[in-house]
N, C-alpha and C positions, 0 to 999 in steps of 0.2 A: 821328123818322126817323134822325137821326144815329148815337141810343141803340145803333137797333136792326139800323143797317146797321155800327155797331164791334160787337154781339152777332154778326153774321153773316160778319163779317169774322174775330173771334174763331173761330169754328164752323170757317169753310173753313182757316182758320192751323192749326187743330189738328188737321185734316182733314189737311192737306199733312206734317203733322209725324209724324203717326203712321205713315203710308203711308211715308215716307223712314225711319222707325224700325224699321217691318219690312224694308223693303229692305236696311237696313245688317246687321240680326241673320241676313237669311235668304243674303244673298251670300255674305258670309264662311264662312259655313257651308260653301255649295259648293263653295265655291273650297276649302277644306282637308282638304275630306275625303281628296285622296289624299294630302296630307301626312300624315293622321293615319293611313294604312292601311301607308306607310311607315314609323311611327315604332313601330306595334306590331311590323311585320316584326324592327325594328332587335331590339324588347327581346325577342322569340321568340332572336334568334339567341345574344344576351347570355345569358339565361338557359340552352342549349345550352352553351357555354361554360362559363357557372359551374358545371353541373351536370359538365361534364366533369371539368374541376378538381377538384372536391371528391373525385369518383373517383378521380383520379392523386393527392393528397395522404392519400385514407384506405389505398391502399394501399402509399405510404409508408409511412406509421406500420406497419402491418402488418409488414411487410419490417426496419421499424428503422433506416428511412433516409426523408430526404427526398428525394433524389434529386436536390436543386440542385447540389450537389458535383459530380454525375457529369456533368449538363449545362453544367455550367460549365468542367468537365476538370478539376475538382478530386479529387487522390486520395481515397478514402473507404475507411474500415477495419472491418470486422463483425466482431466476435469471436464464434465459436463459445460456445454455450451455456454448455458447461464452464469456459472463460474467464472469463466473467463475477467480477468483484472482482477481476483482476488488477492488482497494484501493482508501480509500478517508485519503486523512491529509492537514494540514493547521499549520500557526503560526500566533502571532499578536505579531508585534515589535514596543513599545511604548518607547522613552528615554526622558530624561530630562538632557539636555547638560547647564554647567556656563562657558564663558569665560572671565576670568578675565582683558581682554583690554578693557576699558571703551571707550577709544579712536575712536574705531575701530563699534562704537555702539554696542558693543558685539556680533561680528559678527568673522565667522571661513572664512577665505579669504581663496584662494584656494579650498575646500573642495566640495564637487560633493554632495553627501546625508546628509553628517552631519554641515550643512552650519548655523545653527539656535544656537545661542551662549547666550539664556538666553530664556529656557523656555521650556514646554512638546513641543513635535513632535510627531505623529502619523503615523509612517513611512509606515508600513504595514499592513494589513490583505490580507493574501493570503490563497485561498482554491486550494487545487491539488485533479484530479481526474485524475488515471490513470490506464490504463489496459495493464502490460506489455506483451509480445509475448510469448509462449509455445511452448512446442513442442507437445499439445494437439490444443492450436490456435494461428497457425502463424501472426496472426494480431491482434496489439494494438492500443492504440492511449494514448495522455495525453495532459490535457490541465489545465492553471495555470490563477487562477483568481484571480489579486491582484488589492487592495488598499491602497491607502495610500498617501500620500506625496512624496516618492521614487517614486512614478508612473509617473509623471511630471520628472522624472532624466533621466529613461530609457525608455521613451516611443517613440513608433516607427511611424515614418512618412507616414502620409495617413489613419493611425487607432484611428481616432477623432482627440482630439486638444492636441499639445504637454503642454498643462497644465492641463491634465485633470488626477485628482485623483482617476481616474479605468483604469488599462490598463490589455490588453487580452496578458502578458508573453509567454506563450507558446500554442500556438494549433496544433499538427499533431497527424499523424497518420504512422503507423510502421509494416513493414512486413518482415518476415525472409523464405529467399530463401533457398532451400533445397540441396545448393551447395558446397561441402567440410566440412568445421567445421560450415559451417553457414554463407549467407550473411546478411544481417543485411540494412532497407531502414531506409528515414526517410524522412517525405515530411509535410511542414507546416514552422508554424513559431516556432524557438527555439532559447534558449539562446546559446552564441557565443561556440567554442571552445579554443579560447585564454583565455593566462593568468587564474594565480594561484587562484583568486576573484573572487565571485558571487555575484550575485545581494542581495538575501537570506542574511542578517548578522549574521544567526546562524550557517549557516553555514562555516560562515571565521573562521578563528583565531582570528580575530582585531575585535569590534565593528563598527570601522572607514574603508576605504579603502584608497587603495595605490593614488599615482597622476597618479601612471601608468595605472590603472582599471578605473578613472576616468576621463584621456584625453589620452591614447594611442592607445585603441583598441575598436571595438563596444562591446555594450551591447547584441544584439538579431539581425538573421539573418530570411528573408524566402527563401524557396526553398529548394534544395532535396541533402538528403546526402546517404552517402550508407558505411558502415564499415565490414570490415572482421578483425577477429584474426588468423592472418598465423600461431601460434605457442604460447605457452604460454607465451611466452617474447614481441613479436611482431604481433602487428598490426595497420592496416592502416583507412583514413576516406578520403573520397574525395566528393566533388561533386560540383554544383552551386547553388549561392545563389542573389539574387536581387541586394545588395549591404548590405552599413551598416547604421544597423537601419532604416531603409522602409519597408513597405509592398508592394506599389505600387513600381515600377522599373522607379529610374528619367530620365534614356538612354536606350539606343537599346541592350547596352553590359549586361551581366553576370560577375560576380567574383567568383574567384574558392575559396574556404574553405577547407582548409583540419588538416590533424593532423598525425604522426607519433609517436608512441609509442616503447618505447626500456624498459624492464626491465620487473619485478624486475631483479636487478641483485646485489645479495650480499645486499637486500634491499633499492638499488641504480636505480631508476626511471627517464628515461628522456622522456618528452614529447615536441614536433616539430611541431610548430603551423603554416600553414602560409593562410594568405590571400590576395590575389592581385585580382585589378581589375579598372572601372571608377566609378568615385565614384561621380562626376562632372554633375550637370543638364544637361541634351540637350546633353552632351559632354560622345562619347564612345572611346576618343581616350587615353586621360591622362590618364595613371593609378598611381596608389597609392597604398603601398603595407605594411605590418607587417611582422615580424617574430618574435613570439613569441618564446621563450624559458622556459620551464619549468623543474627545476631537485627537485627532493625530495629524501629522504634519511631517512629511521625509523632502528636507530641502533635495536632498539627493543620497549617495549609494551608501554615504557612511554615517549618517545621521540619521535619527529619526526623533522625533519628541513626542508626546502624549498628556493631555488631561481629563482628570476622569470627575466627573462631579455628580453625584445621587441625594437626590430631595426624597 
């Protein structure tokens, strides 16, 4: 009896457990369901949301903006198609030159830009804005806004007073013809294509320039050039320019410009400078002429050598 009243005792215990095991799995149940009909509502709205979003961010991109900028009050800038590759750069060339001839009032004879033999010079600041040519947009331009001291060295006749410390370096504009490998224009004012120097002294070798850079050839030409590369070793530049160093034309005549290009070859580069023309006020008949010669040579990554010779 005992056995079988703990069997039946067993029975009704398991009885009771089960019955409170459904009770606990089926209450809760109840009771949550409008939390659970809340919590889809919440992710319905969530997902509205993100689907918005994603709308306002794809037509960003679209646009070429994200549009955080503009909500935020932050300026934001679109450049027009054409724009596109626009480069701005610049340098400032400041030196401080001692020449020890007391004699001579400390002064560098000969010398074209580095003439100041005891004391700062502020040779340049130059700003470059330039938008080269594609082959998405056939037309660029670039133009060079320097100051300085050096400005009064190389400044060009007719564009203010030759001592004035702002001069307008370079201004044109550039378009490429859709003719064989490319013709290539160029129309404004620009620096020479003679000789191995530039106006720039960061970009010489020397700090100083040659005598040659300094009385043998001009500095800046106007008027229009036009270049092709026949091949990868050669190509040519030709066209007419005002004369040397003017904006305005002092005679009736033009002066040719041009450049021939040979190389690499074996690392071996010769460049064929020539310019002839009247170079003489009032007068289109005398002409005056350069040929510049330039050969370079880079055995390889740390070397390079160069000679420059002008008849």
């Amino acid at each position: 009896m005992q056995l079988m009243t703990r069997r039946r005792r067993g029975g009704w215990a398991g009885l009771a457990m089960a019955l409170g095991a459904v009770l606990a799995l089926t209450s809760p149940v109840q009771a949550d369901e409008p939390s659970n009909a809340a919590l889809k509502a919440d992710i319905e709205v969530l997902k509205k949301r993100l689907a918005a979003l994603e709308n306002k961010l794809t037509e960003a991109d679209l646009k070429g903006t994200t549009g955080i900028g503009e909500k935020a009050g932050l300026p934001t800038l679109e450049l027009p198609s054409g724009l596109q590759g626009l480069g701005l750069s610049g340098y400032a060339d400041i030196s401080y030159i001692y020449n020890l001839n007391e004699q001579n009032n400390f002064g560098n004879s000969g010398r074209v830009f580095d003439t100041e033999g005891n004391g700062f010079t502020p040779h340049a600041f130059e700003l470059v804005l330039e938008k080269p040519v594609s082959d998405e947009m056939p037309f660029g331009f670039r133009t060079d806004l320097f100051y300085g001291d050096d400005a009064g060295v190389f400044g060009a006749t007719g564009l203010g007073s030759s001592t004035d410390e702002f001069e307008l370096e370079q201004a044109y504009v550039t378009a490429r013809a859709p003719l064989g490998n490319g013709l290539d224009f160029k129309v404004g004012k620009f620096v020479t294509l003679l000789g191995a120097e530039v106006i720039e002294s960061p970009a010489n070798w020397n700090f100083s320039r040659s005598y040659m850079f300094g009385y043998s050839i001009p500095f800046t030409h106007t008027g229009a050039l036009a270049s092709y590369a026949w091949t990868d070793w050669l190509s040519t530049t030709g066209g007419l320019v005002n004369g040397w160093d003017i904006v305005d034309d002092n005679n009736k005549a033009k002066t040719f410009l041009g450049n021939l290009t040979l190389g690499p070859w074996n690392n071996l580069t010769l460049s064929i400078n020539p310019i002839y023309g009247a170079e003489q006020a009032n007068n289109g008949h005398d002409q005056r002429g350069v040929l510049s010669n330039i050969l370079s040579w880079m055995p390889n990554d740390q070397w390079a050598f160069m000679a420059n010779w002008d008849y």
